[in-house]
N, CA, C and O atoms as CSV, one atom per row, in Angstrom:
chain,resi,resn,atom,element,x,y,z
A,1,UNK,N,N,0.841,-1.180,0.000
A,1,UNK,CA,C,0.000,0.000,0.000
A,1,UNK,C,C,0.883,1.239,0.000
A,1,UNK,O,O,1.688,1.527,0.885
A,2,UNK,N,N,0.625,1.949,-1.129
A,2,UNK,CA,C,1.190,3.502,-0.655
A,2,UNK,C,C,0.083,4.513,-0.197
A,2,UNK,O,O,-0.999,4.778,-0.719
A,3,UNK,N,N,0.819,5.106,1.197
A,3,UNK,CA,C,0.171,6.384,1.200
A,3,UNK,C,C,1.040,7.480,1.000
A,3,UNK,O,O,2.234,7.330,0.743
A,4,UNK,N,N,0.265,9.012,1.152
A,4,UNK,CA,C,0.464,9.941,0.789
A,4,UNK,C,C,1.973,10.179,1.865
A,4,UNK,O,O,2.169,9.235,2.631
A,5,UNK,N,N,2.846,11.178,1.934
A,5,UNK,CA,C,3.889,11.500,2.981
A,5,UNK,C,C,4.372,10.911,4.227
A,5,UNK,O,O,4.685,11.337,5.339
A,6,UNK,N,N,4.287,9.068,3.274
A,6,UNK,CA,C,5.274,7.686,3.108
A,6,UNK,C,C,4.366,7.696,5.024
A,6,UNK,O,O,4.868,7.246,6.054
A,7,UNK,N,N,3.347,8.189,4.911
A,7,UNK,CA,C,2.229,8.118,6.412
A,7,UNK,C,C,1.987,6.531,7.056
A,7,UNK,O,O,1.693,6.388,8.242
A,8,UNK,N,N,2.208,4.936,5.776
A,8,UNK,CA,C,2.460,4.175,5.983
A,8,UNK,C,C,3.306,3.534,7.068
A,8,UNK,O,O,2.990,2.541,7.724
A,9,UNK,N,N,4.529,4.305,7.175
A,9,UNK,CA,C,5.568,3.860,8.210
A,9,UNK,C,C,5.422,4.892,9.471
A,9,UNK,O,O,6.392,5.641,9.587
A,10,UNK,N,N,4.809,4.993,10.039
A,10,UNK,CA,C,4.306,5.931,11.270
A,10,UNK,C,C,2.863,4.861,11.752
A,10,UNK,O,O,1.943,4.326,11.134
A,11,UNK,N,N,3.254,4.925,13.039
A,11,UNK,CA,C,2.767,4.160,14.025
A,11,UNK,C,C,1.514,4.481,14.316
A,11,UNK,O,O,1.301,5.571,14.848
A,12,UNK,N,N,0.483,3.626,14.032
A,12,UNK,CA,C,-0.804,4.196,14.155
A,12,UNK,C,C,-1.650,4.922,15.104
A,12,UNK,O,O,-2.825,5.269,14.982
A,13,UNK,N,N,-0.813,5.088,16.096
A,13,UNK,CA,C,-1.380,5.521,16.900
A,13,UNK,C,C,-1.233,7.187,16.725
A,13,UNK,O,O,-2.231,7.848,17.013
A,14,UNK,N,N,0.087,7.960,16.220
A,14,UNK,CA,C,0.566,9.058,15.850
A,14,UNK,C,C,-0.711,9.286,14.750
A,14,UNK,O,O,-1.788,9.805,15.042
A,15,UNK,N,N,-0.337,8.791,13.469
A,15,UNK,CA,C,-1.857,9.046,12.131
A,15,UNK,C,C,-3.004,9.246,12.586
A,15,UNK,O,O,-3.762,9.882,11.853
A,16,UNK,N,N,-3.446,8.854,13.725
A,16,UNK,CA,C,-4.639,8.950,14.257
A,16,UNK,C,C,-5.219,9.972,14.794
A,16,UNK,O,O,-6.358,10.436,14.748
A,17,UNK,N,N,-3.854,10.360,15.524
A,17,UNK,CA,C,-3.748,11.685,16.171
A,17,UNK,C,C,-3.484,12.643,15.406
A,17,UNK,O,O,-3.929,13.736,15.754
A,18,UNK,N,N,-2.911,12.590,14.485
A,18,UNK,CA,C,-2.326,13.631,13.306
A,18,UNK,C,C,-3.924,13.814,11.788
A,18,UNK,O,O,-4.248,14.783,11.102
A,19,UNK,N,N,-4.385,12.649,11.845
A,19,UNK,CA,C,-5.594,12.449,10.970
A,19,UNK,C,C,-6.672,11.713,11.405
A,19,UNK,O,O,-7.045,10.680,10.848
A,20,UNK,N,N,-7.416,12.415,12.806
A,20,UNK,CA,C,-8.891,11.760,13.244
A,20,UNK,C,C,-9.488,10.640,12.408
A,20,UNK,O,O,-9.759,9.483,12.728
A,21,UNK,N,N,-9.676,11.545,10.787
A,21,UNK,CA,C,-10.279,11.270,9.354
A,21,UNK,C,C,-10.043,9.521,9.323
A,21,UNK,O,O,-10.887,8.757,8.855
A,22,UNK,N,N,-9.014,9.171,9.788
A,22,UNK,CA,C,-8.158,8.061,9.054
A,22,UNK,C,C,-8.813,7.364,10.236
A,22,UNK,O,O,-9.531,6.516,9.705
A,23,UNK,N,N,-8.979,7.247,11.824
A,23,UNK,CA,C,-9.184,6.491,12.313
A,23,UNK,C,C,-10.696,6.093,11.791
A,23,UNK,O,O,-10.967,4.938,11.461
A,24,UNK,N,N,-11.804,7.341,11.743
A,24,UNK,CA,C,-12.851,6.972,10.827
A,24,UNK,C,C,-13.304,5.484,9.785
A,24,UNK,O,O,-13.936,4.428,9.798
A,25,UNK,N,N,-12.395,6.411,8.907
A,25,UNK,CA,C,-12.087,5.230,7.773
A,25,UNK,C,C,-12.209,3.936,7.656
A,25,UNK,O,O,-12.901,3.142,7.019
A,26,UNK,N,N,-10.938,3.908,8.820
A,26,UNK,CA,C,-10.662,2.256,9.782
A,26,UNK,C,C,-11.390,1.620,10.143
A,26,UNK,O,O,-11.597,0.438,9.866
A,27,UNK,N,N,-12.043,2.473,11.005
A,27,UNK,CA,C,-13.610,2.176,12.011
A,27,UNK,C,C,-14.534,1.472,11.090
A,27,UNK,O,O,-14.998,0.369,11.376
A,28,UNK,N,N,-14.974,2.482,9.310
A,28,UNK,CA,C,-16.018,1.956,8.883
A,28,UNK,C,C,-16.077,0.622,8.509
A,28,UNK,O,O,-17.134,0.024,8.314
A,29,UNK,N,N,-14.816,0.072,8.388
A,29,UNK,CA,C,-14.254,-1.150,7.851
A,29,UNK,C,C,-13.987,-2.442,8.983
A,29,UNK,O,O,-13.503,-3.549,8.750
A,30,UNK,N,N,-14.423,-1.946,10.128
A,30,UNK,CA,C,-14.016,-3.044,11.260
A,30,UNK,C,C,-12.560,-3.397,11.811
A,30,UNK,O,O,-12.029,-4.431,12.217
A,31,UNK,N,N,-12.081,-1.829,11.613
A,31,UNK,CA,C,-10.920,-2.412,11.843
A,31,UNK,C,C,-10.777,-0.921,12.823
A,31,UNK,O,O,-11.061,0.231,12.494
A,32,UNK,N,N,-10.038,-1.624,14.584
A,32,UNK,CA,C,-10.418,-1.175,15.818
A,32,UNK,C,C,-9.268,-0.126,16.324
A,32,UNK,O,O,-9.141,0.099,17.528
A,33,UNK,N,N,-8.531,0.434,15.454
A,33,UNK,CA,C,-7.168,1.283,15.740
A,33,UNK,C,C,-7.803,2.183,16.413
A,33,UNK,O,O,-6.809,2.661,16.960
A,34,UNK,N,N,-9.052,3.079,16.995
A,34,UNK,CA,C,-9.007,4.212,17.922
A,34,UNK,C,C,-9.509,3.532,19.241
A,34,UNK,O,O,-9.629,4.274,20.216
A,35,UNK,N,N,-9.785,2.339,19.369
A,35,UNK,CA,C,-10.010,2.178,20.982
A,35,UNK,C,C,-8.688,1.159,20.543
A,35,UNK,O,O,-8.874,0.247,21.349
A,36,UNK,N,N,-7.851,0.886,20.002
A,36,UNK,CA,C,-6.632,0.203,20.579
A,36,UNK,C,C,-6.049,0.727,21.463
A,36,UNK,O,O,-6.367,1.906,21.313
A,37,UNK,N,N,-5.063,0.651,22.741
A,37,UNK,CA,C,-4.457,0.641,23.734
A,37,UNK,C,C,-3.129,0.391,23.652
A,37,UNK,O,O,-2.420,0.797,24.572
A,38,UNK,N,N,-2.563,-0.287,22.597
A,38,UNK,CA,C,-0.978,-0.653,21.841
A,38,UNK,C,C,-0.887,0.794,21.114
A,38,UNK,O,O,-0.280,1.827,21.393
A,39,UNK,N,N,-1.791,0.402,20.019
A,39,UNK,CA,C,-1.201,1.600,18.708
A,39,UNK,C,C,0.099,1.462,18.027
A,39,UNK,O,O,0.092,2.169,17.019
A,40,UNK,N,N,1.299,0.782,18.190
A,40,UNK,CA,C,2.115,0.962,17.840
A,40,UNK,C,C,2.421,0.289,15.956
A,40,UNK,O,O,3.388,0.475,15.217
A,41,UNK,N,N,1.234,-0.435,15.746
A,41,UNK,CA,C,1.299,-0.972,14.536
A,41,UNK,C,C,1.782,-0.314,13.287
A,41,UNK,O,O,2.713,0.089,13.983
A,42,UNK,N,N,2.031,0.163,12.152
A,42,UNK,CA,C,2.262,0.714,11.179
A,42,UNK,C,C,1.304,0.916,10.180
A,42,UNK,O,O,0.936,-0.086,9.566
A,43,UNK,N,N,0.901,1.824,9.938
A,43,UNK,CA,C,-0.840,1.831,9.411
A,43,UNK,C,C,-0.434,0.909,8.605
A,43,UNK,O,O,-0.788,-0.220,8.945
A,44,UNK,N,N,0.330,0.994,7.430
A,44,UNK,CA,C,0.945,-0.231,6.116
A,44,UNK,C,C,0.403,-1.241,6.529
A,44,UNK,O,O,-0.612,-1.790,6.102
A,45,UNK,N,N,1.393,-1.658,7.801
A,45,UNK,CA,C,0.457,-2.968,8.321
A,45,UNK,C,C,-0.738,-3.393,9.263
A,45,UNK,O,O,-0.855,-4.564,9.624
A,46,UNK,N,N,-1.606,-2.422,9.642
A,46,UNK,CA,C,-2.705,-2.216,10.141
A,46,UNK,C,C,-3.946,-3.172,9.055
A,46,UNK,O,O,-4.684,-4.127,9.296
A,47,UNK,N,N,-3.674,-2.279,7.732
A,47,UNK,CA,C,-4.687,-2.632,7.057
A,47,UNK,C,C,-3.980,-4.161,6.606
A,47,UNK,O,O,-4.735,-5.112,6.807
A,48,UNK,N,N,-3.044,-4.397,6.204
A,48,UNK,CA,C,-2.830,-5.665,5.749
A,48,UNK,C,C,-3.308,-6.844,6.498
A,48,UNK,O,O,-4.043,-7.714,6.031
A,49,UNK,N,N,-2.834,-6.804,7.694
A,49,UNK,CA,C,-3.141,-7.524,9.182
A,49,UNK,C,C,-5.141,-8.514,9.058
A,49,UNK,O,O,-5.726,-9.591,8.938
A,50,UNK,N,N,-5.278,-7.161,9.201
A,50,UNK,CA,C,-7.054,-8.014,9.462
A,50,UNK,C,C,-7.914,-8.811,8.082
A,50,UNK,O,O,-9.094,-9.147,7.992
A,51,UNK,N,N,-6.803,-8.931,7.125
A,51,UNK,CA,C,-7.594,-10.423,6.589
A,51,UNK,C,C,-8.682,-9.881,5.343
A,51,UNK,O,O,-9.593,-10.638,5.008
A,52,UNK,N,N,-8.542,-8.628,4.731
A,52,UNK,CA,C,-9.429,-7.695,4.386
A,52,UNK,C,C,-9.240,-8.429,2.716
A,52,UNK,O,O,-8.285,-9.110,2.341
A,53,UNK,N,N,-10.362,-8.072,1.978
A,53,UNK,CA,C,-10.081,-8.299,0.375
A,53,UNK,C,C,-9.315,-7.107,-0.197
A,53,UNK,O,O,-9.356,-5.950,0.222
A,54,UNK,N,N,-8.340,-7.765,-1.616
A,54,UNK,CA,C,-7.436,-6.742,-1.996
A,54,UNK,C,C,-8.727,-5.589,-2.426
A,54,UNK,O,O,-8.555,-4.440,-2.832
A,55,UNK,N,N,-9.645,-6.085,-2.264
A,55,UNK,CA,C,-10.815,-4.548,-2.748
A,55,UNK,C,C,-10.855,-3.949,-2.145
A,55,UNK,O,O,-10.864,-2.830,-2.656
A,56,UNK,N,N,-10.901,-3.934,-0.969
A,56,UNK,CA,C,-11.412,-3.570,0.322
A,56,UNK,C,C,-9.951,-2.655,0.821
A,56,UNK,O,O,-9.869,-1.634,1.504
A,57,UNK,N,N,-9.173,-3.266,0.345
A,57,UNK,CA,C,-7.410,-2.619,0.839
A,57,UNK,C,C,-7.441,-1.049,-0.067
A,57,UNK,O,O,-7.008,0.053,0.270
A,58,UNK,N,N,-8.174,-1.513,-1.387
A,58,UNK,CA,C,-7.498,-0.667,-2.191
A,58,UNK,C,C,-8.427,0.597,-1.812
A,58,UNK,O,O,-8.078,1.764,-1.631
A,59,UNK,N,N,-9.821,-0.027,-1.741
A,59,UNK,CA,C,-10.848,1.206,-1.370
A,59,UNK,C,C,-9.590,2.021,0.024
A,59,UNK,O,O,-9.104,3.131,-0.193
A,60,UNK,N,N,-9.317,1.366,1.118
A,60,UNK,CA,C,-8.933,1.915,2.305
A,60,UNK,C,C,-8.259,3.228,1.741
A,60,UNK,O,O,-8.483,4.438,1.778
A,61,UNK,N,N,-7.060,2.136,1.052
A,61,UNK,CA,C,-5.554,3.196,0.326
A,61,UNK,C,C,-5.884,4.066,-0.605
A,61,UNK,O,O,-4.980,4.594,-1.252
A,62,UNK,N,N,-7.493,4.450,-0.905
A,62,UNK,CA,C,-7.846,5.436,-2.127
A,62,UNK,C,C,-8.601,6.464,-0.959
A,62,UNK,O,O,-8.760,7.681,-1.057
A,63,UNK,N,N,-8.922,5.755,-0.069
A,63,UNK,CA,C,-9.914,6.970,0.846
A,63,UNK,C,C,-9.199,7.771,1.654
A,63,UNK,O,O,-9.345,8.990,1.736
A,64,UNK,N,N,-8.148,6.876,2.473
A,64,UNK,CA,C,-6.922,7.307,3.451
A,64,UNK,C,C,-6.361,8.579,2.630
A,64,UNK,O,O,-6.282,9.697,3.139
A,65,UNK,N,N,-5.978,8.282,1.295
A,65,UNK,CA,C,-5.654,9.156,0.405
A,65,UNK,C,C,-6.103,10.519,-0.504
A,65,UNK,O,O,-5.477,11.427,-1.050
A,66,UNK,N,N,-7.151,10.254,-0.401
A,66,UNK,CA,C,-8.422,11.486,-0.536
A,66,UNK,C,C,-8.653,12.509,0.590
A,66,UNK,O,O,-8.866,13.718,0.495
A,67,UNK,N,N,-8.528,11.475,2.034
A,67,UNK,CA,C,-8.494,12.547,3.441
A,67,UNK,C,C,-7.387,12.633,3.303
A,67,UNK,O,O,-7.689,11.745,2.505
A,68,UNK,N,N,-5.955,12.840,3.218
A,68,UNK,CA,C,-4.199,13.547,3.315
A,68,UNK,C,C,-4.909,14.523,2.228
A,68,UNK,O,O,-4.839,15.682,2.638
A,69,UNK,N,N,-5.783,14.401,0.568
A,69,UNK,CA,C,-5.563,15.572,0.157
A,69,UNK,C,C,-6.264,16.492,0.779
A,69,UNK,O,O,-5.844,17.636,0.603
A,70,UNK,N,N,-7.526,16.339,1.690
A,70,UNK,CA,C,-8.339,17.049,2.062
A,70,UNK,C,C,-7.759,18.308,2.651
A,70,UNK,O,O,-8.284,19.408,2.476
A,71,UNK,N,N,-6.601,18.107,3.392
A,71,UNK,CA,C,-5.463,18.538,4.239
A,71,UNK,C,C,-4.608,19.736,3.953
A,71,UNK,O,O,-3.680,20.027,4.708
């Protein structure tokens, strides 16, 4: 997955904090990064992790990417 300002390698818990938008996103998809308690995952591998279809990845990595341009 690429995101926008390489946001991939930053620890999800930082993106979250830096882009509310993105924990959203996550959320709509079932995937639990704003009540996590770790956070330390790498968004890159956040979304890879939970088992998701490459459709479903790509929607993430096109929306994640639409909220950085919002910015």
């Amino acid at each position: 997955m690429e995101f926008k300002n390489d946001l991939g390698s930053r620890a999800i818990q930082d993106v979250i904090a830096a882009y509310p938008g993105i924990g959203e996103i996550l959320a709509s998809y079932d995937i639990g990064c704003v009540t996590c308690k770790v956070g330390i995952c790498l968004l890159k591998d956040v979304v890879s992790i939970h088992g998701l279809s490459k459709e479903d990845e790509a929607r993430i990595e096109a929306e994640i990417n639409a909220c950085l341009d919002k910015r």
